[in-house]
MIMAR-556509 format. One record per atom (N, C-alpha, C, O): atom name; y, x, z; residue number from 1. Coordinates in nm, 3 decimals. Each point is the difference from the previous one (the first is absolute). Example, Ala and Ser with C-alpha at 12.3 -4.5 7.8 and 13.67 -1.06 7.14 Angstrom:
2
+--------+---------+---------+---------+-------+
: marvex :   north :    east :      up : kolza :
+--------+---------+---------+---------+-------+
:      N :  -0.569 :   1.319 :   0.780 :     1 :
:     CA :   0.119 :  -0.089 :   0.000 :     1 :
:      C :   0.120 :   0.090 :   0.000 :     1 :
:      O :  -0.002 :   0.104 :   0.066 :     1 :
:      N :   0.107 :  -0.139 :  -0.138 :     2 :
:     CA :   0.119 :   0.082 :   0.006 :     2 :
:      C :   0.109 :  -0.077 :   0.073 :     2 :
:      O :   0.111 :   0.051 :   0.017 :     2 :
+--------+---------+---------+---------+-------+
***
This chain:
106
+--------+---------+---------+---------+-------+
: marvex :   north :    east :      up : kolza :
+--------+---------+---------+---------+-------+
:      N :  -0.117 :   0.083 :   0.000 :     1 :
:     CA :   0.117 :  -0.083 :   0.000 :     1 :
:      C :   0.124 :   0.088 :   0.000 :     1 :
:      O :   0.000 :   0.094 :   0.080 :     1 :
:      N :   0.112 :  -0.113 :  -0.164 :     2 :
:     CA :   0.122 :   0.071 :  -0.022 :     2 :
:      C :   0.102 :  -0.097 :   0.056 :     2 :
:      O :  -0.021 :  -0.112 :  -0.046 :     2 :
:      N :   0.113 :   0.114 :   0.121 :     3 :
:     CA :   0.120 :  -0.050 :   0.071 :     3 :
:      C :   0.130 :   0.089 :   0.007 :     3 :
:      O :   0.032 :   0.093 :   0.074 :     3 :
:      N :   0.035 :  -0.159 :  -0.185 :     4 :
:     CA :   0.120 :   0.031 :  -0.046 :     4 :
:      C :   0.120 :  -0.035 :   0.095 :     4 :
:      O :   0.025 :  -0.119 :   0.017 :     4 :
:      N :   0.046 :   0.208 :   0.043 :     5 :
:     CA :   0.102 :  -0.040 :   0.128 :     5 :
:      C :   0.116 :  -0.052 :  -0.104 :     5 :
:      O :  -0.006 :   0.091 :  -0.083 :     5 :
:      N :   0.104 :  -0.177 :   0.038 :     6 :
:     CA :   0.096 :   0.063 :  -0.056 :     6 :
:      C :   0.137 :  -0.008 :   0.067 :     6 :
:      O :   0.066 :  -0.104 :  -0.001 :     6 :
:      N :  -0.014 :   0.249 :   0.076 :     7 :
:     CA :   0.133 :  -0.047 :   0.044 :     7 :
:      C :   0.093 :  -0.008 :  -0.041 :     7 :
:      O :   0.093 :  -0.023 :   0.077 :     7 :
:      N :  -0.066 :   0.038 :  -0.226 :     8 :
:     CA :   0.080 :   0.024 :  -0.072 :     8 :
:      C :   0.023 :  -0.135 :  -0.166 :     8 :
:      O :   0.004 :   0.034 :  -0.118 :     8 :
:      N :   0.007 :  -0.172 :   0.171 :     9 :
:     CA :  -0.044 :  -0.055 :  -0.086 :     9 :
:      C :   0.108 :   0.034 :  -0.168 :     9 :
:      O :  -0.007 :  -0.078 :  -0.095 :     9 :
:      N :   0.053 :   0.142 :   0.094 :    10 :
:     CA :   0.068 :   0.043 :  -0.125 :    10 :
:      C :  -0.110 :   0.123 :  -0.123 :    10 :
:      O :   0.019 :   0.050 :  -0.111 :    10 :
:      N :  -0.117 :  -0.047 :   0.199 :    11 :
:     CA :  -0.072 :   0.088 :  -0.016 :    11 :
:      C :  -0.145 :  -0.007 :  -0.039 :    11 :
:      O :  -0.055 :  -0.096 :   0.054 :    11 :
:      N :  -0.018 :   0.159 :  -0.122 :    12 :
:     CA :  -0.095 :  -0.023 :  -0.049 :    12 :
:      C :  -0.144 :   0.064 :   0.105 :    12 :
:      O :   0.007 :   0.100 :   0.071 :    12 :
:      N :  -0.108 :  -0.175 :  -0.085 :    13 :
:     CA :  -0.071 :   0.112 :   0.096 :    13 :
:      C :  -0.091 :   0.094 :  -0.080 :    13 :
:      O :   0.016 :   0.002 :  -0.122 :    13 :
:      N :  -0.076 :   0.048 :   0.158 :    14 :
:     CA :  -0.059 :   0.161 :  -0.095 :    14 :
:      C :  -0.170 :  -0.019 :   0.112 :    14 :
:      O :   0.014 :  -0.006 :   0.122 :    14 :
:      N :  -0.100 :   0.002 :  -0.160 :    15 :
:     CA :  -0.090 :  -0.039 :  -0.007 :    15 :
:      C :  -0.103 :   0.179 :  -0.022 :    15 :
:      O :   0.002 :   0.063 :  -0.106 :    15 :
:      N :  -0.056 :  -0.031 :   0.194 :    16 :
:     CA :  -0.094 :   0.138 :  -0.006 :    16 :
:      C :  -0.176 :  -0.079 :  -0.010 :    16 :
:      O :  -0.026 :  -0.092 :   0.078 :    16 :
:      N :  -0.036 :   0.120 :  -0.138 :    17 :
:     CA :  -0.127 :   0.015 :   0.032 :    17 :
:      C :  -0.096 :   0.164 :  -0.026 :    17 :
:      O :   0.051 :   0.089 :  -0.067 :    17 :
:      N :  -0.137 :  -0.078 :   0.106 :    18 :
:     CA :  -0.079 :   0.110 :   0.034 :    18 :
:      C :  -0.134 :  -0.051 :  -0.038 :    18 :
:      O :  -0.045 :  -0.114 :  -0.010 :    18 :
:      N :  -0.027 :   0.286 :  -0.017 :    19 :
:     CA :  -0.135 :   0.002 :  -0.034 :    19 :
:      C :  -0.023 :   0.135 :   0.075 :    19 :
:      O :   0.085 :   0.089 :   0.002 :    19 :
:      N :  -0.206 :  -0.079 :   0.059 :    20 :
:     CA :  -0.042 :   0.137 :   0.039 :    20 :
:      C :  -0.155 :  -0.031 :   0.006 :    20 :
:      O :  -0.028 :  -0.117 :   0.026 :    20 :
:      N :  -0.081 :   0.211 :  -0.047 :    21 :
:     CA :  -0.135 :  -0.001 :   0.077 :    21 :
:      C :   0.006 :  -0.028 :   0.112 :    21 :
:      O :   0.082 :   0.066 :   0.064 :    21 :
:      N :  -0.150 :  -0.157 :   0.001 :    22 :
:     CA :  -0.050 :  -0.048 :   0.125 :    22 :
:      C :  -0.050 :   0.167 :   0.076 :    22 :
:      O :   0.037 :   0.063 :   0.100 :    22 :
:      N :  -0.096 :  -0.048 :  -0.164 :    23 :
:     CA :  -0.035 :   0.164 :   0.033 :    23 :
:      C :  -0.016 :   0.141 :  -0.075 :    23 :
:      O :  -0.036 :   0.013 :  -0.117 :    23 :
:      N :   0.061 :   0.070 :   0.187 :    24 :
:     CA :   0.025 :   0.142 :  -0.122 :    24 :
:      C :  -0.055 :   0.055 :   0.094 :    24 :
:      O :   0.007 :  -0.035 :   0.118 :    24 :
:      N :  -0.089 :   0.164 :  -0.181 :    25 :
:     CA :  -0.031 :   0.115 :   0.058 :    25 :
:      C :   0.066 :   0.112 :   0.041 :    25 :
:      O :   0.076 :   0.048 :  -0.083 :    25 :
:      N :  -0.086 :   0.007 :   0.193 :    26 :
:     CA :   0.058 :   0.117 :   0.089 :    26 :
:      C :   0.043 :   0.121 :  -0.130 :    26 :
:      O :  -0.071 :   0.052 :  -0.087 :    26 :
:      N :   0.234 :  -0.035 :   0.123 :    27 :
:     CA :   0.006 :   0.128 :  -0.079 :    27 :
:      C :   0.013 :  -0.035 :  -0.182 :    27 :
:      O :   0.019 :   0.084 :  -0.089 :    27 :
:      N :  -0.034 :  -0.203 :   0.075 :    28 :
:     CA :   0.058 :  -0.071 :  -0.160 :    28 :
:      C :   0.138 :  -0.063 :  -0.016 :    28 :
:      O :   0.057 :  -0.074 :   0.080 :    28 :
:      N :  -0.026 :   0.105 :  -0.165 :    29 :
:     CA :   0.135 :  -0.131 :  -0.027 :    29 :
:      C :  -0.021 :  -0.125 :  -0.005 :    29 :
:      O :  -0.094 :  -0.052 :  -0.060 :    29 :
:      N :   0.207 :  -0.022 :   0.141 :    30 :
:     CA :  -0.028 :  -0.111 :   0.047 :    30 :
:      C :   0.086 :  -0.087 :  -0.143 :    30 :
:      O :   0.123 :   0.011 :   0.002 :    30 :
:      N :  -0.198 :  -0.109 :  -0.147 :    31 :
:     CA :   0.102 :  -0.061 :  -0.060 :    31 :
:      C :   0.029 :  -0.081 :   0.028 :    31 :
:      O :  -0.079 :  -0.084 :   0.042 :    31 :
:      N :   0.262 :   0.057 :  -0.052 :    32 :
:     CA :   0.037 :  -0.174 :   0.003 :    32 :
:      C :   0.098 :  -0.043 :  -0.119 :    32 :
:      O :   0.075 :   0.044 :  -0.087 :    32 :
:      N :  -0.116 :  -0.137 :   0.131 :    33 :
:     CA :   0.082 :  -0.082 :  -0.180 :    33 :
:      C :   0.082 :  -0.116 :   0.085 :    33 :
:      O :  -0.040 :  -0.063 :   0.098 :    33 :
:      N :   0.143 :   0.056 :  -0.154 :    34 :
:     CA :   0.079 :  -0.118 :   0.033 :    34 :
:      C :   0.082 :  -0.063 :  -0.111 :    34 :
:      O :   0.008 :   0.052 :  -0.111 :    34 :
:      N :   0.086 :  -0.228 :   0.162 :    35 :
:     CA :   0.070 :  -0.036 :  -0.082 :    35 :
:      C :   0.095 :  -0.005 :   0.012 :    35 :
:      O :   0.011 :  -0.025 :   0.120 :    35 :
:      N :   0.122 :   0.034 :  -0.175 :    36 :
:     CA :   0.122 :  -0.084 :   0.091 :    36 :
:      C :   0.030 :  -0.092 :  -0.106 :    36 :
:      O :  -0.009 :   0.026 :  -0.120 :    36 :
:      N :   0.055 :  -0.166 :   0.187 :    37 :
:     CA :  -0.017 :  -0.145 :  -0.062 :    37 :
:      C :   0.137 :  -0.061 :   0.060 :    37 :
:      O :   0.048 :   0.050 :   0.102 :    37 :
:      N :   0.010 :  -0.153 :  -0.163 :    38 :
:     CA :   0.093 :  -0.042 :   0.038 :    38 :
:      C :   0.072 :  -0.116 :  -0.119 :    38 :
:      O :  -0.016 :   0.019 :  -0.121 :    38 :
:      N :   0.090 :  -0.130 :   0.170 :    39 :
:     CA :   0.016 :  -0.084 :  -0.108 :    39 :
:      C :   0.113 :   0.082 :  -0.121 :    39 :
:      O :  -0.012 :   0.006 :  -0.122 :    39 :
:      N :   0.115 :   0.048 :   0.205 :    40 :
:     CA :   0.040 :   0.083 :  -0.060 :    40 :
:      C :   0.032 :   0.171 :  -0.027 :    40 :
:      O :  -0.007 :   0.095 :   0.078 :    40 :
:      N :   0.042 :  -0.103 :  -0.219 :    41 :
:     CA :  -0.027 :   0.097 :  -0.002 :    41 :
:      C :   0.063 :   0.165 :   0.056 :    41 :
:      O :   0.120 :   0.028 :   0.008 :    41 :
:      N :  -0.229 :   0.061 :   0.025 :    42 :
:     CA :   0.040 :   0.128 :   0.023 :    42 :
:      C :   0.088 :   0.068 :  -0.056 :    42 :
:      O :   0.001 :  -0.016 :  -0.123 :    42 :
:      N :   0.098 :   0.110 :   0.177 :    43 :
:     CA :   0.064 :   0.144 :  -0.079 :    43 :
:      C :  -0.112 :   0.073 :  -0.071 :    43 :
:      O :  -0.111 :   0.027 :   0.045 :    43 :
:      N :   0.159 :  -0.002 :  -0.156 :    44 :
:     CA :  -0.082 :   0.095 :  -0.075 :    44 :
:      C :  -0.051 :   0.109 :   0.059 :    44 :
:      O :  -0.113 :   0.030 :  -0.036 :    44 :
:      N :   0.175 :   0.051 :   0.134 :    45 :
:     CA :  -0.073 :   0.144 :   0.056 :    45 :
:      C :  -0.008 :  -0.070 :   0.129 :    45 :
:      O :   0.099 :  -0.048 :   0.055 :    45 :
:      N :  -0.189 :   0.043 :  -0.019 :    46 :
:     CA :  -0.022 :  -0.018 :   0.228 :    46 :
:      C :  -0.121 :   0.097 :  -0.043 :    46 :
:      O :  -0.046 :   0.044 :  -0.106 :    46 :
:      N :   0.006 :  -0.032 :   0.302 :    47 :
:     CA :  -0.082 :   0.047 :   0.050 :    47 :
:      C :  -0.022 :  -0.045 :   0.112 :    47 :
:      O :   0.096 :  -0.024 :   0.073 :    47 :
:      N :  -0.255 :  -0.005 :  -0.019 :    48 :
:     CA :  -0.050 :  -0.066 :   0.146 :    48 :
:      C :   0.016 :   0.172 :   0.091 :    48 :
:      O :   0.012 :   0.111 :  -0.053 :    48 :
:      N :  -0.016 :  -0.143 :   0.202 :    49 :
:     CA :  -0.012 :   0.117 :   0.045 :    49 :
:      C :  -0.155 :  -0.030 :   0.050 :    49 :
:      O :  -0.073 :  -0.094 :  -0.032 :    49 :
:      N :   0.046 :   0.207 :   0.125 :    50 :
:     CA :  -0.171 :   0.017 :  -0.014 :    50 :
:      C :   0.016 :   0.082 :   0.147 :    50 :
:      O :   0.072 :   0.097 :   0.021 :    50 :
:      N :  -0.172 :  -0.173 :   0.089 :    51 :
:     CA :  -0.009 :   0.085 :   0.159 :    51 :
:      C :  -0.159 :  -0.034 :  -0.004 :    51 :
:      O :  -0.064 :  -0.099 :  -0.034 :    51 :
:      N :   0.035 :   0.217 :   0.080 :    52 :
:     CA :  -0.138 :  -0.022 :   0.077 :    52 :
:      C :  -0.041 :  -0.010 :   0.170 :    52 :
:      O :  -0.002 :   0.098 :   0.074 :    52 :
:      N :  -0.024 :  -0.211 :  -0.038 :    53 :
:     CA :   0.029 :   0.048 :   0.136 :    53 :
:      C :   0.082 :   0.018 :   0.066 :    53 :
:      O :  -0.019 :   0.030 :   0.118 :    53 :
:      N :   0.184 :  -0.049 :  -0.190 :    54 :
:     CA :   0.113 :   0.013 :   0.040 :    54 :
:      C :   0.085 :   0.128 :  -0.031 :    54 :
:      O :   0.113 :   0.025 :   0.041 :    54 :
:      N :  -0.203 :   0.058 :  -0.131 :    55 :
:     CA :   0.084 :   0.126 :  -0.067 :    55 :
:      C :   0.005 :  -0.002 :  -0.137 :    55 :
:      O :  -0.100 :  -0.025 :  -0.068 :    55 :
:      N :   0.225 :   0.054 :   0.013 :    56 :
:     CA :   0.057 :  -0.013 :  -0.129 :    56 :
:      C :  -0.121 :   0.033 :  -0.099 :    56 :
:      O :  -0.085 :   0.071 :   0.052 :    56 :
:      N :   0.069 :  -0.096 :  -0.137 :    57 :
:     CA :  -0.088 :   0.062 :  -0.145 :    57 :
:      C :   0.138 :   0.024 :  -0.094 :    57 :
:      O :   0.115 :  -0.012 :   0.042 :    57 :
:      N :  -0.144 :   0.041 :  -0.148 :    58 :
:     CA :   0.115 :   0.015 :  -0.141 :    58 :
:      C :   0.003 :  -0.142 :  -0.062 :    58 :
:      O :  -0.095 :  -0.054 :  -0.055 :    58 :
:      N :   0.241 :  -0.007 :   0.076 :    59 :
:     CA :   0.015 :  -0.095 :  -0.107 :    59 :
:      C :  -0.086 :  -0.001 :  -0.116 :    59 :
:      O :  -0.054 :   0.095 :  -0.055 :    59 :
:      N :   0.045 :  -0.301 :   0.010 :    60 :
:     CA :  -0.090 :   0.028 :  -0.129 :    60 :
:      C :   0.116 :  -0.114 :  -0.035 :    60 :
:      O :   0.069 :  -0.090 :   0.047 :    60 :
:      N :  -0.106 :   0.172 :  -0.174 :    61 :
:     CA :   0.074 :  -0.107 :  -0.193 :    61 :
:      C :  -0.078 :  -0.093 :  -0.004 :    61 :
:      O :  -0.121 :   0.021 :   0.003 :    61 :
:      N :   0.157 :  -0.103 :  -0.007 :    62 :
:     CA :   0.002 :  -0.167 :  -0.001 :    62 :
:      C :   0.023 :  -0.008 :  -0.173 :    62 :
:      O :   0.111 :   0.013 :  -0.051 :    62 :
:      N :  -0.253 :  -0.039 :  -0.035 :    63 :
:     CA :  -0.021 :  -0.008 :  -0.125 :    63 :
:      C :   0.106 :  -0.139 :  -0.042 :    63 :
:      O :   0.050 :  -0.064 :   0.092 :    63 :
:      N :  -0.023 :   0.025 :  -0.236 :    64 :
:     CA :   0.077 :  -0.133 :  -0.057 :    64 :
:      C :  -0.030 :  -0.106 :   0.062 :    64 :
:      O :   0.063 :  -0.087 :   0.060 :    64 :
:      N :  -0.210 :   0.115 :  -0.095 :    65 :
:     CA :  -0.101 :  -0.139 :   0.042 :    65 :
:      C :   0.005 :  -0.059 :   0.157 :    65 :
:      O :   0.009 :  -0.113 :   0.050 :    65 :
:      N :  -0.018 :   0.235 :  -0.004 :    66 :
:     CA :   0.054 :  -0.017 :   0.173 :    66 :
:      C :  -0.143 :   0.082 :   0.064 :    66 :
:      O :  -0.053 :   0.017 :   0.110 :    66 :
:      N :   0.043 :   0.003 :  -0.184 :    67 :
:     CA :  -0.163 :   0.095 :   0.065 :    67 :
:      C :   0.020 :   0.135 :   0.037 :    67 :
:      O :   0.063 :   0.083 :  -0.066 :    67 :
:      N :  -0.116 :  -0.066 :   0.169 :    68 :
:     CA :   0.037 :   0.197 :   0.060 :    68 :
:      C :  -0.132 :   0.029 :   0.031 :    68 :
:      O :  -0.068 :  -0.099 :   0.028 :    68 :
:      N :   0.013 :   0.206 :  -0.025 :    69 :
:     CA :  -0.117 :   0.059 :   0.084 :    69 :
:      C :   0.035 :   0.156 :   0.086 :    69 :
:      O :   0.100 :   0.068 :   0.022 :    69 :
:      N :  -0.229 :  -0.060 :   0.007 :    70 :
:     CA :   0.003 :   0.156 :   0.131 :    70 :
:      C :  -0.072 :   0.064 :   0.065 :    70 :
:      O :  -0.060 :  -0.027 :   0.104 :    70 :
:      N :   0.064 :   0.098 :  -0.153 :    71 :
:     CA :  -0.090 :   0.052 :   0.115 :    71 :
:      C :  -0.058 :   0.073 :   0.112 :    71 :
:      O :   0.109 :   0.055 :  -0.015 :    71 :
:      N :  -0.155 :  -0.012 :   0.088 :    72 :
:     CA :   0.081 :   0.074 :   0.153 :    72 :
:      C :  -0.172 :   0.042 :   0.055 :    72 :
:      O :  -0.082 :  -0.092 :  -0.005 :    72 :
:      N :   0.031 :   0.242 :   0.058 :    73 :
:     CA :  -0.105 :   0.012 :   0.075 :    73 :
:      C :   0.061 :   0.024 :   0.183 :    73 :
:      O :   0.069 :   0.088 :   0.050 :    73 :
:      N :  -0.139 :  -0.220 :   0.013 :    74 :
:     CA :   0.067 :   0.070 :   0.119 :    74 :
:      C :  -0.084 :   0.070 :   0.070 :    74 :
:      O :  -0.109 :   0.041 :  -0.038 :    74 :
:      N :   0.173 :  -0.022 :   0.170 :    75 :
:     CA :  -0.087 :   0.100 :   0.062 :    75 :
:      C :  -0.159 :  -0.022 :   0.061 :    75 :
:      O :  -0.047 :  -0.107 :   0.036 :    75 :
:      N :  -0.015 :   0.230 :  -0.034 :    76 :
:     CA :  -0.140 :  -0.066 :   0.017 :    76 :
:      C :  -0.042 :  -0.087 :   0.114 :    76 :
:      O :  -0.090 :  -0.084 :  -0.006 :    76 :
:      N :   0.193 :   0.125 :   0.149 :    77 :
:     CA :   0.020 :  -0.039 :   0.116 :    77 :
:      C :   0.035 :  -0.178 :   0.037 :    77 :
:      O :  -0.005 :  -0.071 :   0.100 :    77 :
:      N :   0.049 :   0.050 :  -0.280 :    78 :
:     CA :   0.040 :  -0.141 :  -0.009 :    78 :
:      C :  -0.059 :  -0.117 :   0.018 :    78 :
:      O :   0.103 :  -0.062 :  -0.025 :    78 :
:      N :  -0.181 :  -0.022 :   0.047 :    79 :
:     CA :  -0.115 :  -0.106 :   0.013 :    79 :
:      C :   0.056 :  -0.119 :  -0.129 :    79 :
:      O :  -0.048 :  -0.047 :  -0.103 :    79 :
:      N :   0.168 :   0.034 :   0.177 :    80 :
:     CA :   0.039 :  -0.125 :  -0.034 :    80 :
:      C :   0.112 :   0.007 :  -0.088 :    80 :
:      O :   0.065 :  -0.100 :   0.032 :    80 :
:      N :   0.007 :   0.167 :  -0.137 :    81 :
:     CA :   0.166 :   0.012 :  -0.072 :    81 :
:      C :   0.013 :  -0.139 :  -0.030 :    81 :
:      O :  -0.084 :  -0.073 :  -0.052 :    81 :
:      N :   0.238 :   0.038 :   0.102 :    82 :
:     CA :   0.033 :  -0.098 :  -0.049 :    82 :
:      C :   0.122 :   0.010 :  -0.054 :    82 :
:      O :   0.080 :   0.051 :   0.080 :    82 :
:      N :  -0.019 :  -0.088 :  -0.216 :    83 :
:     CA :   0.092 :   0.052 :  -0.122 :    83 :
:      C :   0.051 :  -0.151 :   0.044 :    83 :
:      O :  -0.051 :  -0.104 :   0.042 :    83 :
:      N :   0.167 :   0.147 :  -0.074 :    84 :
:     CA :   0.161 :  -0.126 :   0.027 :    84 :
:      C :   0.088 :   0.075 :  -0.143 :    84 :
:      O :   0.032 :   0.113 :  -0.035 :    84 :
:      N :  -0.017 :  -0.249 :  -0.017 :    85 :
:     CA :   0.091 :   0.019 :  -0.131 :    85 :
:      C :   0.104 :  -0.068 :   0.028 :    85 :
:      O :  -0.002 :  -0.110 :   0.056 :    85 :
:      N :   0.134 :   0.190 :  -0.105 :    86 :
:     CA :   0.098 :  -0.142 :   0.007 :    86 :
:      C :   0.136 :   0.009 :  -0.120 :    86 :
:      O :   0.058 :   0.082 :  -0.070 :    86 :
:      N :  -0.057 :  -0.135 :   0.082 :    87 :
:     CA :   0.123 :  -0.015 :  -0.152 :    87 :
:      C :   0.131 :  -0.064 :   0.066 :    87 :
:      O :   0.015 :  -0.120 :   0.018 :    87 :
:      N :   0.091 :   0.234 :   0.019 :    88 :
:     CA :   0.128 :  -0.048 :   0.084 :    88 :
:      C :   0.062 :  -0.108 :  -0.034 :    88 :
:      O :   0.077 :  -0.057 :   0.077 :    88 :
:      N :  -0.104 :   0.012 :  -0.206 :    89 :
:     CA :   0.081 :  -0.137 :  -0.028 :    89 :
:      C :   0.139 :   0.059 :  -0.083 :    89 :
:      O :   0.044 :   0.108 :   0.039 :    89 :
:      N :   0.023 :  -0.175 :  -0.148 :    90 :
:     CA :   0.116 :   0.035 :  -0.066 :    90 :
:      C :   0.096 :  -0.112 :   0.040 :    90 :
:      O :  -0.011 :  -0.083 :   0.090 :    90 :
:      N :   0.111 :   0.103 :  -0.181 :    91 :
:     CA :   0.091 :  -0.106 :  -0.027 :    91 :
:      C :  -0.035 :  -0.169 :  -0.024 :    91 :
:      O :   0.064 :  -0.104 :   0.019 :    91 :
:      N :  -0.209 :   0.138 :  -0.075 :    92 :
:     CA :  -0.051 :  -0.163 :  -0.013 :    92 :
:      C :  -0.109 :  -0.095 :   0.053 :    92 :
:      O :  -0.031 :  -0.119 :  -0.007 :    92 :
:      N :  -0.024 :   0.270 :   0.083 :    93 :
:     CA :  -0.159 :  -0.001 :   0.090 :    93 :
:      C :   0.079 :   0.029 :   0.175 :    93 :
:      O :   0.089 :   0.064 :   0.055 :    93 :
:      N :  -0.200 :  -0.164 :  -0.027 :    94 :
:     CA :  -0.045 :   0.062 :   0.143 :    94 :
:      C :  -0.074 :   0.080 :   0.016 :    94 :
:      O :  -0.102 :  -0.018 :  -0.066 :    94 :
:      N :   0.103 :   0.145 :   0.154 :    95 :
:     CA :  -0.131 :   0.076 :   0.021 :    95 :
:      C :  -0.145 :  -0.036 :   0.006 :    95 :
:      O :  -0.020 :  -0.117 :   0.035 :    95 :
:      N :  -0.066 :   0.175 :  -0.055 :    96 :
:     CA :  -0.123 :  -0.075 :  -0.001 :    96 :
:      C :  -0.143 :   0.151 :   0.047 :    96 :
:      O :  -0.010 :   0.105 :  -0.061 :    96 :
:      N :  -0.063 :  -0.141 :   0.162 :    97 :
:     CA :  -0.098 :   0.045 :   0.026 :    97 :
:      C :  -0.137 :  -0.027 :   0.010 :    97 :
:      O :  -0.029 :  -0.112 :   0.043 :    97 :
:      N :  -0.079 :   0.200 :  -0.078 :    98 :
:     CA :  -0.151 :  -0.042 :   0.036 :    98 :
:      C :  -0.054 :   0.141 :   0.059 :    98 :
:      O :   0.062 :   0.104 :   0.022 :    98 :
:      N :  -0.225 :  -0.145 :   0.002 :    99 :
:     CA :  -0.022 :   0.070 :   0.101 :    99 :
:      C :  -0.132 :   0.051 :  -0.064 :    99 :
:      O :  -0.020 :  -0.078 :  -0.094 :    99 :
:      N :  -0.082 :   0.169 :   0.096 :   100 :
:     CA :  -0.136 :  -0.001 :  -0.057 :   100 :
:      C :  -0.074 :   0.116 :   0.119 :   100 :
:      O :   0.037 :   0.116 :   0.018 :   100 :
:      N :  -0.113 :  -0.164 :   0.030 :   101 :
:     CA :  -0.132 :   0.086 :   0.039 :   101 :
:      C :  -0.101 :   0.015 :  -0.039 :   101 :
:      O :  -0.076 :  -0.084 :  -0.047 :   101 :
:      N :   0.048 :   0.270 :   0.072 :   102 :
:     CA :  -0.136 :   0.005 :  -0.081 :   102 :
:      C :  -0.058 :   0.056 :   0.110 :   102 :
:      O :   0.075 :   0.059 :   0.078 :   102 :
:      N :  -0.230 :  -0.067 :  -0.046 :   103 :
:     CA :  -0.112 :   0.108 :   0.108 :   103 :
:      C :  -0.055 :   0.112 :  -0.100 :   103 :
:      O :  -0.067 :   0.000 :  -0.104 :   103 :
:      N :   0.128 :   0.096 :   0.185 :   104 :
:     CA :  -0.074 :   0.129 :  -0.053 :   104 :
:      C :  -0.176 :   0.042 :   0.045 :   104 :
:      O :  -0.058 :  -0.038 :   0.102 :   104 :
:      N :   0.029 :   0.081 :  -0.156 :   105 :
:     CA :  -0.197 :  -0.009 :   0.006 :   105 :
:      C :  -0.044 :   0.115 :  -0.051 :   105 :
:      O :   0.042 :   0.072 :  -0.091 :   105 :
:      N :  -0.155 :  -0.067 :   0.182 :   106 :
:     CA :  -0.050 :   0.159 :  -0.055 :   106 :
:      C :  -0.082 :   0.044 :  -0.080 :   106 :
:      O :  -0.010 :   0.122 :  -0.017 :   106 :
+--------+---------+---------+---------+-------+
***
């Protein structure tokens, strides 16, 4: 279920979804694919930002279509990474976030 806050009713909301493996193996890159969606439309150049766990990764380019991917090995010590995307919102969007966990396995 996705629940759109909007405090800004002049404003459009921006809509994240996520894909990751349920599980990845120890010491692999972890892939994720995402969308950004919204009734209207995006600036031509954005970028979502990207934390694991609560520490920065490198911005990703946010394709035409609205599709970004990524990918990140965390540490082996990790059990559980959980990746937070968020797209600050422009002039016509509200910010918008999702969340994805994956279990690392040996």
């Amino acid at each position: 279920m996705v629940l759109d806050v909007i405090t800004d009713i002049a404003k459009a909301s921006s809509t994240i979804t996520l894909s990751a493996p349920p599980t990845n193996p120890v010491g692999t890159p972890v892939a994720v694919t995402g969308k950004l969606t919204s009734l209207a439309s995006f600036p031509r150049y954005k970028t979502v930002t990207v934390t694991r766990n609560g520490v920065e990764l490198p911005d990703v380019k946010v394709k035409r279509d609205g599709t970004f991917s990524f990918s990140d090995t965390p540490p082996d010590w990790m059990t559980y990474p959980q990746y937070t995307v968020t797209y600050p919102g422009d002039a016509r969007h509200v910010p918008g976030t999702a969340t994805v966990m994956v279990e690392l396995v040996a």
